[in-house]
C-alpha positions in Angstrom: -25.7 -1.8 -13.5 -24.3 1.0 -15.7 -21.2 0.3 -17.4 -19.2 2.8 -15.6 -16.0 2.5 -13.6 -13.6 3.3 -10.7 -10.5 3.7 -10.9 -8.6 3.3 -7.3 -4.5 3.9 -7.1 -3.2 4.1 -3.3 -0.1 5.8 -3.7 1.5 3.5 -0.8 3.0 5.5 2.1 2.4 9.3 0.6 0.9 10.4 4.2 -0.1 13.9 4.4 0.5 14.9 8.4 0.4 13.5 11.5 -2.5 12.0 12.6 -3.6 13.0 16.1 -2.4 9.9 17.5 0.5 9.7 16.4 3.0 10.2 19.4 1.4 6.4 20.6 3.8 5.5 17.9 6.7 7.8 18.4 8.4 11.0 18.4 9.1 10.6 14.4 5.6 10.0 13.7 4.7 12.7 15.7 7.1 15.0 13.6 6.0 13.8 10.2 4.4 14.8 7.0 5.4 13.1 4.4 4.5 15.0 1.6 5.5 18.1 2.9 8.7 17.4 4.0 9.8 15.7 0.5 8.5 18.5 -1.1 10.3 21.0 1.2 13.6 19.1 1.1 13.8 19.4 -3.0 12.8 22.9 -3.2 9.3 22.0 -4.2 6.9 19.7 -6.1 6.1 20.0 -9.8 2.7 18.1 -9.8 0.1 20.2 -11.8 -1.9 17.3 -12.5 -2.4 16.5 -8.6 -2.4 20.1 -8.1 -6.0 20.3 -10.1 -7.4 18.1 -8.8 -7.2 19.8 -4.8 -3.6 18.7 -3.4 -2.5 21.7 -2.5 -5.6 22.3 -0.9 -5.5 19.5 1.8 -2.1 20.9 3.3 0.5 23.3 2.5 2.8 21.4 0.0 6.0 23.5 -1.3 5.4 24.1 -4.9 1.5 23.0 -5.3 -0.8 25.8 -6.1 -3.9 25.9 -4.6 -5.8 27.4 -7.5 -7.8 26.4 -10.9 -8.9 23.4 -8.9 -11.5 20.6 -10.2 -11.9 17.6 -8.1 -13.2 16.6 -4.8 -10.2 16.8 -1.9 -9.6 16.0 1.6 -7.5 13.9 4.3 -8.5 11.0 6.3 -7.9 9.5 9.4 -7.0 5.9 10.2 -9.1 4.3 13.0 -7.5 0.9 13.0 -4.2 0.2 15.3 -0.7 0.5 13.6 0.2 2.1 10.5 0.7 -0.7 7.8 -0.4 -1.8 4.2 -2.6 -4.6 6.2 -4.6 -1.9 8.1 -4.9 0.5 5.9 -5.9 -1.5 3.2 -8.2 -2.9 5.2 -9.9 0.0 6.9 -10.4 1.4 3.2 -12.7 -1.4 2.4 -14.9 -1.7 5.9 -13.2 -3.9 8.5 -11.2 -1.5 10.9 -8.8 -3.5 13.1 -9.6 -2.8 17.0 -7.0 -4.3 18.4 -2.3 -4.6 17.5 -1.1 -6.7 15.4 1.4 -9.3 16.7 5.1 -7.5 16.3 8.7 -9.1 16.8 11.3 -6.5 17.4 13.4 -9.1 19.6 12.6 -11.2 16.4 10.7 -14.6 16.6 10.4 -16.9 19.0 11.5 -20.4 19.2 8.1 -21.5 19.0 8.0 -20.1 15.3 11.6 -20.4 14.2 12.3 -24.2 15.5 9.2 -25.7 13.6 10.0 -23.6 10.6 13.5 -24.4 10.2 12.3 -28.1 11.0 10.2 -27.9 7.6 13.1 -25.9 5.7 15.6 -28.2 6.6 18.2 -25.5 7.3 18.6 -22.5 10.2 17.5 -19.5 9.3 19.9 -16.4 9.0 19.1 -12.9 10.8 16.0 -13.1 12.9 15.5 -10.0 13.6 14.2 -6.5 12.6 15.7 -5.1 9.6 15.9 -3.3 6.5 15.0 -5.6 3.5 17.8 -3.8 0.9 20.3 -4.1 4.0 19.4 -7.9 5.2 19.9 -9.1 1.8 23.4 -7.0 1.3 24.5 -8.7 4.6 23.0 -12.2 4.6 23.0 -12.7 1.1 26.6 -14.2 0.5 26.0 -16.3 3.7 23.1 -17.4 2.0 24.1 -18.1 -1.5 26.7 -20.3 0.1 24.4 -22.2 2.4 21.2 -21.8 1.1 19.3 -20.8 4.4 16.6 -18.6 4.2 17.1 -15.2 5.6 14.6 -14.8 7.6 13.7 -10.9 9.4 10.8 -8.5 10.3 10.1 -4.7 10.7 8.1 -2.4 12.7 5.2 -4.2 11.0 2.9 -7.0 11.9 5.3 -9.5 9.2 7.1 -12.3 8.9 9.9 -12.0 5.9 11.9 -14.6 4.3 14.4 -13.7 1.5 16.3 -15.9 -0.4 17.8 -15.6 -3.8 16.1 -16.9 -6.6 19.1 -18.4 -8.3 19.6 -20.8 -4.9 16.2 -21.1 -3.3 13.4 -21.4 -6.4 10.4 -19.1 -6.3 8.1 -22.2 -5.8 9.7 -23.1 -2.9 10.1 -20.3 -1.6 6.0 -19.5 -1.9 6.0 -22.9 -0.6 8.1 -21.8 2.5 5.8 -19.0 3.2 2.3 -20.9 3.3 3.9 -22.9 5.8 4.7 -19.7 7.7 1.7 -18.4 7.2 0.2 -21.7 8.8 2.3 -21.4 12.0 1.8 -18.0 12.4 -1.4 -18.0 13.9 -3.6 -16.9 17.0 -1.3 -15.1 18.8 1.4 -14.9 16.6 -1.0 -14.5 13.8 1.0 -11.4 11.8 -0.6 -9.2 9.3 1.5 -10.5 6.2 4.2 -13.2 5.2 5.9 -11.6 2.6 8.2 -13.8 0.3 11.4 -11.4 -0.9 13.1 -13.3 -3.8 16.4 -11.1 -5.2 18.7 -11.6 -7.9 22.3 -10.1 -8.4 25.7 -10.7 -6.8 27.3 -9.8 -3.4 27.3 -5.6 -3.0 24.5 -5.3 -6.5 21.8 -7.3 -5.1 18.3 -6.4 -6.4 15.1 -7.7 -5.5 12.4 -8.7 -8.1 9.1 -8.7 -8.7 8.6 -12.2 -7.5 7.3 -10.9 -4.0 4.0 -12.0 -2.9 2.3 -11.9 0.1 0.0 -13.9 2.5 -2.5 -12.1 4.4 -4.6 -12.8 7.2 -8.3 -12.7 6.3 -10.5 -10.5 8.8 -13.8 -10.9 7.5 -15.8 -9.7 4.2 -15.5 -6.8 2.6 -16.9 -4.2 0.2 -14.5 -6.2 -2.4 -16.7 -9.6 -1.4 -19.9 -7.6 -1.8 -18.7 -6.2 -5.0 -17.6 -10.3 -6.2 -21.2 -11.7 -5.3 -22.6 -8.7 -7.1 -21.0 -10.3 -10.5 -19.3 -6.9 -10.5 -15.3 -7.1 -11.9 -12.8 -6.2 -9.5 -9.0 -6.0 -10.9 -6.1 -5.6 -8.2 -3.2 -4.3 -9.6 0.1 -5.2 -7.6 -0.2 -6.3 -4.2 -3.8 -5.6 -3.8 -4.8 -9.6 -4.6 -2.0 -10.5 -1.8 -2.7 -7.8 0.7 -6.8 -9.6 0.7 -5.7 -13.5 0.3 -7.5 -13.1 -3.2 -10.7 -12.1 -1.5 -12.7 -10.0 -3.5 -10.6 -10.2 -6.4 -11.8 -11.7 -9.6 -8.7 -10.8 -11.8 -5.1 -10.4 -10.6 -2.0 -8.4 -12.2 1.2 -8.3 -10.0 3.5 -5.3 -10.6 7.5 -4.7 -10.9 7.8 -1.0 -9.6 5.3 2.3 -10.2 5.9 2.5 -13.4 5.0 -1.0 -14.8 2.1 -0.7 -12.4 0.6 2.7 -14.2 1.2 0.4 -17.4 -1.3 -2.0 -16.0 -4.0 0.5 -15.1 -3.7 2.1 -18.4 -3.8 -1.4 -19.8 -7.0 -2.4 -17.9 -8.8 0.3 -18.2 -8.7 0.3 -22.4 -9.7 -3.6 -21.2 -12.3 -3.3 -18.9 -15.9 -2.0 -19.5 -16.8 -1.9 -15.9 -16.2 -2.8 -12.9 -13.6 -1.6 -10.0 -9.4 -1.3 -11.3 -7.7 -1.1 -8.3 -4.1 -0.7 -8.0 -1.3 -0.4 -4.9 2.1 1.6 -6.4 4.5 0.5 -4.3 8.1 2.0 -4.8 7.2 5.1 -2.6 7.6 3.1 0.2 10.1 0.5 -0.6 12.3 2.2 -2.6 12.2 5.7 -1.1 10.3 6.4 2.0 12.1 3.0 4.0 15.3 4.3 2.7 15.3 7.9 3.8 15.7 9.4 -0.1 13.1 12.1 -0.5 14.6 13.2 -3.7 13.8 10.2 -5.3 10.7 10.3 -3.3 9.7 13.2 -4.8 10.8 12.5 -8.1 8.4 9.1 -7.8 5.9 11.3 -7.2 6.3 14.2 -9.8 6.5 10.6 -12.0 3.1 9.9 -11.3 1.9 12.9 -11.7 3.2 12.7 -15.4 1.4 9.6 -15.9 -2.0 10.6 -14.4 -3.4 11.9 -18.0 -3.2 8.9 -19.1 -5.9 7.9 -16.8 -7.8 10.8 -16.6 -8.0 10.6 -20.8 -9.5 7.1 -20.9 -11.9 8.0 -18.0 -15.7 7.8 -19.5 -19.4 9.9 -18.0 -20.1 7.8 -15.0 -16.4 6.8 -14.2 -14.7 8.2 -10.6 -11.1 8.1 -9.8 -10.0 7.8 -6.5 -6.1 8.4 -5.2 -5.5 8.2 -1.9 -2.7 6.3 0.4 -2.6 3.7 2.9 -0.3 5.3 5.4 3.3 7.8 5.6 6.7 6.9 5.6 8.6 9.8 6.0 11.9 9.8 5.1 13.5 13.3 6.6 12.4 11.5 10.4 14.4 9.4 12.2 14.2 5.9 11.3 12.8 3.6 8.5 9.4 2.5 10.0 6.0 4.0 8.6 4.9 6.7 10.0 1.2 7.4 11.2 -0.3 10.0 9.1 -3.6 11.5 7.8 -3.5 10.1 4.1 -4.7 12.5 1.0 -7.6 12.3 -0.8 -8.6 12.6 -4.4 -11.7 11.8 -6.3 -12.8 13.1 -9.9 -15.1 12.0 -12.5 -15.4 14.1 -16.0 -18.3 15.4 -14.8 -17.0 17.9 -12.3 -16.6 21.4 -13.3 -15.6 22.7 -9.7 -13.9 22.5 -6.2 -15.5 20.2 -3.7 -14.0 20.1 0.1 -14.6 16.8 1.5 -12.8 17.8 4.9 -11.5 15.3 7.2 -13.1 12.1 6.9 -13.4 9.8 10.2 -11.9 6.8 9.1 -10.7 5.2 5.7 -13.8 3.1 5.1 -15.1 6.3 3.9 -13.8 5.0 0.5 -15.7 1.7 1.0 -19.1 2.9 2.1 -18.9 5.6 -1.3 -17.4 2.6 -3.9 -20.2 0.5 -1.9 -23.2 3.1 -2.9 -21.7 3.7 -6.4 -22.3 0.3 -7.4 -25.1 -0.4 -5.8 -24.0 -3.4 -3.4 -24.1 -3.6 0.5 -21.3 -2.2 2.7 -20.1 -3.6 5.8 -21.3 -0.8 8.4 -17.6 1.2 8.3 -18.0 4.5 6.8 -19.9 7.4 5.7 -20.1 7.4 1.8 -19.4 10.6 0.3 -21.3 9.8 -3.3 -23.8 13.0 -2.7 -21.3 15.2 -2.2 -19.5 14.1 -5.6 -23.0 14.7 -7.4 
C-alpha cells in the first residue's frame, strides 16, 4: 500500500435538512435544518474554509458563498432506524441497522434498575429521560450527599449513569457501566452505556472528559477490514467507544472540539498512513441538546478556523472527509436529535475543481469509498464514490 492517508472528522449533529422520513420522528424533525437555521438565527456563517470546499453548494446556508469552489460535495441519507451517534456511525462504515433500537422514555424497568442497584449497593436517582447538564444540576447535591448514581436516558437507544468524580471514582464508575452493559441485553440491549463523570459544586457543575462509552457490537466492519489489512486506524474521541474498540488499533479520547482538532493535527504530523478518524463532539452536547445556536455557530465558524491546519499537512494521495452523523437542531422544539440529511465533504490536494457528488443513498457510501481507497474488502453497504474523486 502507498503511504497515503485519510483523514475523517464527523462534525457530530451538524445535519443539513430534513431527511424524507423525518415526520416518523416528529414534527421538529420534520421542520429542521440544522445548519441552516444556526446560520439564519446569527445573521450568517463566516466559514470560507467549508465554503471552498462545496458547503454552500449542498443547501442554501446564510452567509456561505457558493463560488471559487474545490472539493467534492453532497448530502446523504441515513437508511438505518433512529437518528443517533450508534447508527450513524455505524451505517458510515457498512452495517445499517434494520430494525429500533430499545428506548425508555417511561425510563427503565425494574427488570434493569433492581439488579443494577443490587450490584451498586445503593438506589439510583432520576430514572428517567433527561437532559445530562440539567440531571446533574438537580440530582447532583442528592448525590454528593448519598452517593447514588444518577441514573437517566434520552430520546436515544442509552442507558446514562452520572456520578461525580470526587464521590463515585472513575474506575468504578466504568466498572458500574460494564455491568450495565451486561444486563442490558436482547431486548433491552441499548445502543450505548455512557458513563458521565462531573466535577464542580451545586449550581457550577461541569462534566469532564472522563466519559466513555460501551457500545453494542453489530458485526464487522470496514474498520475490521482495514485492522486485518495491518492498515492503522486512529479514533479520535468517542470513535474507539462508539465501535467497542473494533477496528481501532490506536485510541485518543478528547475533552471538547478544540482539544480534539489538537489531536488530529497531532496525528497526522505522527502518522505516515493509515485512517485518522475523529468524532468532535461539543456541537451536540454543548449546543445543539441545549438549544444555543449562537454558540452553535460559533463552534462551527471555530472549526472552520482550524481546518488549515489539516488541509496544510495533507500530502498527494491523502483525502479528507467531513461529514456528520446526524442533526440536532436547536431553533426546534425540544433537545432530541433531529433526523437529517448530513453534509458531505471530500478533498485531496490533487483537486483543481468542483465535483457534485448529489445525494448519496445511505452513509456507507463513505465505507465502500475508504474500503476501495485502501484496497481491503467492504461489507456490501454502499456505492464507493473513489472514481468520481479521480
Amino acid at each position: 500500500m502507498s503511504r497515503r492517508r485519510w483523514i475523517w472528522i464527523v462534525l457530530d449533529s451538524v445535519g443539513i435538512g430534513a431527511a424524507p422520513d423525518a415526520d416518523r420522528y416528529g414534527a421538529a424533525d420534520a421542520d429542521s435544518n440544522t445548519l441552516q437555521h444556526i446560520a439564519a438565527a446569527t445573521g450568517g456563517l463566516t466559514v470560507p474554509n467549508l465554503a471552498r470546499l462545496g458547503l454552500g453548494r449542498i443547501d442554501t446556508i446564510p452567509g456561505v458563498p457558493t463560488d471559487a469552489v474545490v472539493g467534492a460535495y453532497g448530502r446523504m441519507r441515513e437508511q438505518s432506524f433512529g437518528k443517533d451517534t450508534t447508527n450513524g456511525h455505524w451505517e458510515f462504515v457498512g452495517v445499517v441497522l434494520d430494525r429500533p433500537l430499545p428506548v425508555y422514555p417511561d425510563g427503565f424497568p425494574a427488570r434493569i434498575i433492581e439488579p443494577f442497584e443490587a450490584y451498586v449497593g445503593k438506589p439510583v436517582l432520576c430514572n428517567k429521560p433527561a437532559s445530562g447538564t440539567v440531571v446533574i444540576e438537580e440530582f447532583g447535591p442528592l448525590h454528593e450527599a448519598t452517593g447514588r448514581p444518577i441514573v437517566y436516558t434520552s430520546a436515544d437507544s442509552v442507558f446514562q449513569v452520572a456520578a461525580h468524580e470526587e464521590v463515585v471514582p472513575l474506575e468504578q464508575l466504568y466498572d458500574w457501566c460494564r455491568y450495565a452493559r451486561k444486563l442490558l441485553d436482547g431486548p433491552d440491549a441499548v445502543g450505548r452505556v455512557i458513563a458521565r463523570p462531573f466535577v464542580g459544586k451545586p449550581g457550577a457543575y461541569r462534566r469532564t472528559g472522563g466519559r466513555q462509552d460501551f457500545s453494542l457490537s453489530f458485526g464487522d466492519t470496514v474498520l475490521n477490514h482495514l485492522q486485518a489489512a495491518g492498515i492503522p486506524v486512529c479514533g479520535i474521541g468517542k470513535i474507539h467507544d462508539i465501535y467497542g474498540g473494533a477496528g481501532i488499533t490506536r485510541a485518543v479520547h478528547t475533552e471538547g472540539n478544540e482539544d480534539g482538532m489538537n489531536r488530529v493535527v497531532e496525528a497526522m504530523d505522527q502518522q505516515e498512513e493509515g485512517l485518522i478518524y475523529a468524532n468532535l463532539v461539543d456541537f451536540d452536547a454543548l449546543y445543539g441538546h441545549r438549544n444555543d445556536p449562537k454558540g452553535f455557530a460559533a463552534a462551527v465558524e471555530a472549526f472552520d478556523r482550524r481546518l488549515p491546519e489539516v488541509t496544510g499537512r495533507m500530502r498527494a494521495g491523502d483525502i479528507l472527509c467531513i461529514t456528520a452523523d446526524h442533526g440536532c437542531d436547536p431553533t426546534v422544539p425540544g433537545t432530541d436529535h433531529t433526523r437529517e440529511y448530513v453534509p458531505l465533504l471530500l478533498w485531496s490536494p490533487e483537486m483543481t475543481g468542483a465535483i457534485d457528488l448529489g445525494e448519496r443513498e445511505t452513509f456507507a457510501d463513505v465505507g465502500a469509498t475508504l474500503a476501495e481507497y485502501f484496497g481491503v474488502p467492504g461489507t456490501g453497504m454502499g456505492t464507493s464514490m473513489l472514481a468520481q474523486l479521480r
